[in-house]
C-alpha positions in Angstrom: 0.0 0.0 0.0 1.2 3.5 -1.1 2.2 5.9 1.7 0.5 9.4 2.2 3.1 12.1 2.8 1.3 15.4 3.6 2.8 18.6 2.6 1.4 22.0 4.1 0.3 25.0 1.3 -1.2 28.2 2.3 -4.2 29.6 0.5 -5.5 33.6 -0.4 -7.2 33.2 2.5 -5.0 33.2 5.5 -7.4 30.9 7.9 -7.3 28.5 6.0 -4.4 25.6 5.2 -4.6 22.5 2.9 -2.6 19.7 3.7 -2.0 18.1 0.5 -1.1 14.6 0.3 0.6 12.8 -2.4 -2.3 10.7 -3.6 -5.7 10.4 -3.7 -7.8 11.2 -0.3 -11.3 10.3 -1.7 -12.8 8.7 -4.7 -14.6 11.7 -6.3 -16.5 14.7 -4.8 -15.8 17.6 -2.3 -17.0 17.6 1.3 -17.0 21.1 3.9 -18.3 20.3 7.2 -19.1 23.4 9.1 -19.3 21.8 13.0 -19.2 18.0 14.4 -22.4 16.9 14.1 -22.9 18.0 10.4 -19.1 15.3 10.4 -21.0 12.4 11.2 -20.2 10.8 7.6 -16.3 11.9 7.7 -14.4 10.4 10.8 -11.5 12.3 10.3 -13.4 15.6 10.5 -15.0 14.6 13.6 -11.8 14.6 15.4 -10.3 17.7 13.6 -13.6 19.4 15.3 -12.6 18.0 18.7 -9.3 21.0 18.5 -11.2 23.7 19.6 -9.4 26.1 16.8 -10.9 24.2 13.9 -14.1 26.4 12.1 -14.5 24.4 9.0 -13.3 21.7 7.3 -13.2 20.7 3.6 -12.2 17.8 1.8 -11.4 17.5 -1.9 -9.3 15.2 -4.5 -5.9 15.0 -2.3 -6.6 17.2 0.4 -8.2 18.5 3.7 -8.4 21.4 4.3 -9.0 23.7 7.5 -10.5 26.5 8.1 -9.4 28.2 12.0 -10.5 30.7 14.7 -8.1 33.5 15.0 -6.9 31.7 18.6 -4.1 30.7 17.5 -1.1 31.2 14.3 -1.7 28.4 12.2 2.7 28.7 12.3 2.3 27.0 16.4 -0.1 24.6 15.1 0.3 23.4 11.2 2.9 21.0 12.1 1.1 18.8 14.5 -2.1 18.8 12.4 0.0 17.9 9.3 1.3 14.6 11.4 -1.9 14.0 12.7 -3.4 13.8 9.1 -0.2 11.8 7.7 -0.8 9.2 10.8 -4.5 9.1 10.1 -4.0 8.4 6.4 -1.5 5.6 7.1 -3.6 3.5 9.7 -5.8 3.4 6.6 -8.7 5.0 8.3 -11.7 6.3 6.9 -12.1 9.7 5.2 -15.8 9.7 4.4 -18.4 7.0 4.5 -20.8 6.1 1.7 -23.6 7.6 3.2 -21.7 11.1 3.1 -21.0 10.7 -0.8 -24.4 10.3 -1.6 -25.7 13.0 0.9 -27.4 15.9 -1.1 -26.7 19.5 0.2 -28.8 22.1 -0.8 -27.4 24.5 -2.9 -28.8 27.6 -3.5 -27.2 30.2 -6.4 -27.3 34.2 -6.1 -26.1 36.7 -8.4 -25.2 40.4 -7.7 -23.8 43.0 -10.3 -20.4 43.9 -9.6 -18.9 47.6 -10.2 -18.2 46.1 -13.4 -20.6 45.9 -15.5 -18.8 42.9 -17.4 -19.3 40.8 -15.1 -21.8 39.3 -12.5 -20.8 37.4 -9.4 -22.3 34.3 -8.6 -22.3 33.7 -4.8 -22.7 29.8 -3.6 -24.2 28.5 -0.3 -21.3 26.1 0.1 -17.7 26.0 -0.7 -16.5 25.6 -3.8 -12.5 25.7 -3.1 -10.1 27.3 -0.3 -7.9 28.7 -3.5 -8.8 31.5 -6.2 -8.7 30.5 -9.8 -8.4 32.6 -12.4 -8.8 31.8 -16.6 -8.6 33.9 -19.0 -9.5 31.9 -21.7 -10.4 28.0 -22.5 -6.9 26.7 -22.9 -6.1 27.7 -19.0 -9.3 25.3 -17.9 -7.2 22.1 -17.3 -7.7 21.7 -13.9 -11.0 23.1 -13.8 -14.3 20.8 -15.1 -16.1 23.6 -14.1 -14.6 26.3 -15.9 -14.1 24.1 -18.9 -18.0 24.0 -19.0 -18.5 27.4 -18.6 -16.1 28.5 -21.5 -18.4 26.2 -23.6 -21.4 28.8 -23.3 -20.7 31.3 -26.3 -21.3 34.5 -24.2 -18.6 33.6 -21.6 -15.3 35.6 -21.7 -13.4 35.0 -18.6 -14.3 32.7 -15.2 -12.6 33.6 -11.3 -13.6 30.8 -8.9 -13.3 31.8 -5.3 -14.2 30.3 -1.9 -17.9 30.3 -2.4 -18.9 31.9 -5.8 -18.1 32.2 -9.3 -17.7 35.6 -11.3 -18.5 35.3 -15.0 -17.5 37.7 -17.4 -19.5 38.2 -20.5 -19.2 39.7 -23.8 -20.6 43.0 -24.9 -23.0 41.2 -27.5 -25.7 40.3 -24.9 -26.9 41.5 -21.8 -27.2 40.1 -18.4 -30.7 40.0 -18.4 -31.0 37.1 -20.9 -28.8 34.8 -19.1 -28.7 35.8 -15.7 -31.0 32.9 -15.2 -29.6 30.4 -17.7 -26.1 30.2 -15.3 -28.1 30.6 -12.0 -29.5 27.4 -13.1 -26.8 25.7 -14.7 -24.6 26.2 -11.5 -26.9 25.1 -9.1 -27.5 21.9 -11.0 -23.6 21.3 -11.8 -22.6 21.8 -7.7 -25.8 19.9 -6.6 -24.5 16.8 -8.7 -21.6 16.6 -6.9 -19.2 17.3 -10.3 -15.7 18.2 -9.7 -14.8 22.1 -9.6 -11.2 22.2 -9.3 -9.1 19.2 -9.9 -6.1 19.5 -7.6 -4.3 16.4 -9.3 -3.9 18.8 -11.8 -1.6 21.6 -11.5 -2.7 25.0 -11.5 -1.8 26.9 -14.9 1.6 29.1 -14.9 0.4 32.6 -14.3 2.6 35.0 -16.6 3.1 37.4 -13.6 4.4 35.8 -10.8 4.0 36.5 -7.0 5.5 35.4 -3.6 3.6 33.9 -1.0 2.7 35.9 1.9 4.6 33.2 4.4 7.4 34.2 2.7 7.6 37.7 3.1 9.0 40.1 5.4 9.5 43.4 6.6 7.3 46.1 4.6 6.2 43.8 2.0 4.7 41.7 5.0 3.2 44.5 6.1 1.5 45.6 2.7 0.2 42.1 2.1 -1.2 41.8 5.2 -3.4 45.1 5.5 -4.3 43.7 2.1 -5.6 40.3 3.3 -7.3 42.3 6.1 -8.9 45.1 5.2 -8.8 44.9 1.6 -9.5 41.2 0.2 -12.7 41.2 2.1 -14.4 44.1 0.3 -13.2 43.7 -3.0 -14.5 39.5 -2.5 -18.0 41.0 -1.8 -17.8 42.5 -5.1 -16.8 39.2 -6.9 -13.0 40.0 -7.0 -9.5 39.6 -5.6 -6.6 41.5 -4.9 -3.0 40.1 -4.7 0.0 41.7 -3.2 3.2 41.1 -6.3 5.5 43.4 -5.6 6.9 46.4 -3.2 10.4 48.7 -4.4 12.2 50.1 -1.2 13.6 52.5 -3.7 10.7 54.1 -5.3 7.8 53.1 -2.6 5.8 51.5 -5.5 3.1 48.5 -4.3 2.5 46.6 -7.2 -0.8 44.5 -7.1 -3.0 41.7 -8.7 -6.7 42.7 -9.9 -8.5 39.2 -10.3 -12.2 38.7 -11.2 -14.6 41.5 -11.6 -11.4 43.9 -10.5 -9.6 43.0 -13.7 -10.8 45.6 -16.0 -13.2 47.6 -13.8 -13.5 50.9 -15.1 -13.3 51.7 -11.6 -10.7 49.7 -10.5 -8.3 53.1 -11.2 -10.4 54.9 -8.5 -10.4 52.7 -5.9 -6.9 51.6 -5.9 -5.7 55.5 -5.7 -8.5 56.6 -3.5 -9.0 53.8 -1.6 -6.2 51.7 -1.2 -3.4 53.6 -1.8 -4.8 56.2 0.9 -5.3 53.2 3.6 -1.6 52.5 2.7 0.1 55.7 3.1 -1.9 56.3 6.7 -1.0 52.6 7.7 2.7 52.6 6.3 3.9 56.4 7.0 6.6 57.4 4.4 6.9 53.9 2.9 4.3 54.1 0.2 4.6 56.6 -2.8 2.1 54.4 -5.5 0.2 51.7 -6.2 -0.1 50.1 -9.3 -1.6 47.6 -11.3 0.3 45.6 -12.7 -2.5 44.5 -15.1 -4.4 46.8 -15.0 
């Protein structure tokens, strides 16, 4: 029997770790678990939930991921629960029963209009992945069943898959108004079913601009990525999109960021980073920031 060796990988969202194992942790389907009773079906979630810093827990393709209170660093405790998984694994123990792969959840679909008009955010009842994905096109859609649909609707320019939604962007040749409705439905119907979203065999597609992750940072950097994650990431999510720290020059004071979703080409996306993020910056970081920039923007 093939051994499970766990590796731990940060997400976008700093409460929540995946620990990623080297082979398959389930036979199909995702699983979140939002308290121990609802863990009935998954024996390993029930004693994640028995650590009283555990929120949430979600279980995909080759991983389990946890979502924790602000108690504790996830730094004091990553370790231990990375072992504790490993071990778990090993014993051959179960993950999920049979009962919890054929247990229907009730998914409901909302959409709300974005500040750009292109696109329409599509917020989910349950969650879809702990990462952000991105695709610009069809060819990026490897490791995304979901996405690859999608792409196959003609209107459909660009897909961002967060935590728990999905912003489409559309073409200018029809409005939103004619098929608002038409990806309501198909979404509900395609998470209901239990289909994969993000296949995490798969590796992600190579993004052309490349960034550092935030548990590798330090000094003012660290600092500007984490007033980001903060105070920033949550407002621009509500709005169907993402911000990503890239880059920060000592020299010239320059904070280089990542629009994703309905931030990527938002006419107002200009605005808010100079009069809303650059300002919280420059008050937060006294003499350290000059500019912030999008780097595709």
């Amino acid at each position: 029997m093939s051994t499970h060796n766990i590796t731990i990988a940060g997400t976008n969202n700093t409460s929540i770790v995946k620990f990623v194992s080297n082979q398959q942790v389930t036979n199909g389907g995702s699983y979140q678990f939002n308290n121990i009773d609802e863990a009935k079906e998954s024996p390993i979630s029930q004693q994640l939930f028995k650590l009283p810093f555990v929120s949430k827990v979600f279980i995909s393709a080759n991983f389990i991921a946890i979502e924790k209170y602000d108690i504790v660093e996830w730094s004091d405790i990553q370790n231990d629960i990375r072992e504790l998984i490993e071990i778990y694994l090993n014993e051959g123990n179960t993950i999920v029963t049979d009962k919890a792969e054929t247990r229907k959840v009730a998914v409901e679909i909302y959409a709300e209009s974005t500040p750009n008009p292109m696109v329409m955010k599509f917020g989910c009842n349950k969650m879809l992945t702990p990462d952000d994905h991105e695709y610009k096109s069809s060819s990026e859609t490897k490791n995304s069943p979901l996405a690859q649909v999608l792409f196959e609707f003609p209107f459909v320019k660009e897909v961002y898959i967060s935590e728990n939604y999905v912003s489409i962007t559309k073409n200018e040749l029809i409005e939103w108004g004619e098929i608002n409705l038409q990806l309501r439905t198909f979404l509900r119907e395609y998470i209901q079913s239990g289909k994969l979203i993000i296949d995490t065999t798969i590796e992600k597609p190579k993004v052309e601009i490349e960034t550092t992750p935030i548990e590798n940072l330090e000094g003012t950097p660290l600092e500007i990525a984490n007033i980001l994650e903060e105070y920033v990431k949550p407002a621009v999510a509500n709005d169907g999109g993402n911000i990503v720290f890239q880059s920060y020059d000592a020299t010239t004071q320059d904070v280089h960021v990542i629009l994703q979703g309905a931030c990527s080409g938002c006419p107002s996306s200009t605005m808010t980073l100079k009069n809303g993020i650059e300002t919280m910056l420059k008050e937060m970081l006294p003499n350290k920031i000059n500019n912030v920039i999008a780097v595709n923007g």
